[in-house]
N, C-alpha and C positions, 0 to 999 in steps of 0.2 A: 203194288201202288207205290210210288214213288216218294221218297218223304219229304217231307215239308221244310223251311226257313225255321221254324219253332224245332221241329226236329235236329234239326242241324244245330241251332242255340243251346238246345239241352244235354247236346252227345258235347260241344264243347266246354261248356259248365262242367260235367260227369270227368269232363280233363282235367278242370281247374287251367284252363285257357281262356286267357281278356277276349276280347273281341267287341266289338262295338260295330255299329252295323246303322247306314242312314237310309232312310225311303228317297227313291227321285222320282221320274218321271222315267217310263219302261227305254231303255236305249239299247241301239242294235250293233253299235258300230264305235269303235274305238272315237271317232273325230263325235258322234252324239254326244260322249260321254265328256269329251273335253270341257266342256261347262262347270263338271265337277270337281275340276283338279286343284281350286281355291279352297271348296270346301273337305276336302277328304285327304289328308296328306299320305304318304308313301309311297311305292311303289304301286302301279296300275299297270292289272295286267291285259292281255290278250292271250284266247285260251285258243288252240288251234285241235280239233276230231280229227284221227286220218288214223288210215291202215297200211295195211301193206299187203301183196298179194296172196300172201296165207292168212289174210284176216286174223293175224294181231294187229289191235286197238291201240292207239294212245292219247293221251290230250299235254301239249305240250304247251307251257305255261309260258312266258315271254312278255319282257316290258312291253307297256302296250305300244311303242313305237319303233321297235327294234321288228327287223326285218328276218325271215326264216325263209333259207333257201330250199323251198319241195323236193329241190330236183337232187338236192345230197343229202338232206338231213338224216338220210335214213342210216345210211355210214356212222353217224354218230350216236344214232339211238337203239342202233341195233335190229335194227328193222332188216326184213330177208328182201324187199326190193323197194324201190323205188313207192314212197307213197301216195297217196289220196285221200282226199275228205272222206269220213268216213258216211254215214246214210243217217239221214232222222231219225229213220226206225231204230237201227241201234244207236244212237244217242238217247233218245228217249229209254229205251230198254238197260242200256247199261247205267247211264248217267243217271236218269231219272230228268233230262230237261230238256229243250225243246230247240232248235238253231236259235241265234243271238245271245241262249243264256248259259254257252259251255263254259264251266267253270274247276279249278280243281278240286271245290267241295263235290261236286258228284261224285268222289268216293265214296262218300258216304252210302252212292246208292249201288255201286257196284261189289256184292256182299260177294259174286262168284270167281273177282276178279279178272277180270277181260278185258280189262283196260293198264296199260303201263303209264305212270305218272313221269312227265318229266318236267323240271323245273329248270328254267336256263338261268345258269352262274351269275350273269350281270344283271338277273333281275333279283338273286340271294342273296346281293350285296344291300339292298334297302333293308332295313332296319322292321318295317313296316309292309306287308305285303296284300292288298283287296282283291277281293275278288266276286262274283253272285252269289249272292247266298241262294243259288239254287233256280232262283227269278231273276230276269234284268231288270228290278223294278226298285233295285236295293244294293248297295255296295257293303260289304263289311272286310271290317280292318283285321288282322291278326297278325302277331309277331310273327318272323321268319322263323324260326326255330319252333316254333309252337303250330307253323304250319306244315314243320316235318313231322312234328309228333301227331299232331290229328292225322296224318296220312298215314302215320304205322298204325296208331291206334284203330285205321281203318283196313289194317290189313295190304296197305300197300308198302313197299319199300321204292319212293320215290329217287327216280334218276336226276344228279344234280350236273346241268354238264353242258357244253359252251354249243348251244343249238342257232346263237342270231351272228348273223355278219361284221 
């Protein structure tokens, strides 16, 4: 079973990591979410599923209007070919969320690790980084640096590294 928004709130508390987190209205799409960008400051991201064709996982983190090229990125991430969105059903299985709400808190739900986290450089430059806490129904805030440490503390060693155009 996948864990929850209060899940995710208490594994960051157990950090001693701020965060702050607002309810909106469910949004699926970068331009949806533009409504919000008065009220929620820092960096907003866009979270991208894709594999590669040995089915290794990534979800690759990206200001939300910075552009990622499919057709190279995988040169940069380490990827053995050329990738693709990855499938719902593993999203849902690794991540724990559903399409519209890939986020890089779904570490949380990835305890076996099969997903490679990658954050792109010019979105690690915001001070402030959001993301779904799990649901797209919710944004929360968390320092950059405090979102590398929740991603080790979850077992992953996230990739920081110049993925947008």
């Amino acid at each position: 079973m996948p864990k929850t928004a209060e899940e995710l709130f208490a594994f960051l508390d157990s950090l001693d990591i701020a965060h702050k987190t607002k309810a909106h209205a469910p949004v699926f799409t970068v331009s949806e979410s533009a409504s919000l960008r008065d009220e929620i400051p820092g960096g907003h991201t866009k979270n991208l599923f894709v594999k590669d064709k040995k089915d290794q996982f990534f979800v690759i983190t990206v200001e939300e209007n910075a552009s990622v090229d499919l057709k190279t990125v995988h040169k940069v991430i380490g990827a053995s070919s050329r990738v693709s969105f990855g499938n719902p059903e593993k999203m849902l299985e690794f991540l724990g969320v559903v399409p519209g709400s890939v986020t890089v808190f779904g570490a949380l739900n990835d305890t076996d690790n099969n997903v490679t986290f990658v954050l792109d450089e010019d979105l690690m430059r915001e001070e402030v980084i959001n993301g779904h806490p799990l649901s797209n129904d919710a944004t929360t805030s968390i320092g950059r640096d405090d979102l590398i440490r929740f991603l080790e503390a979850t077992g992953h060693t996230p990739l920081v590294l110049k993925v947008t155009g």
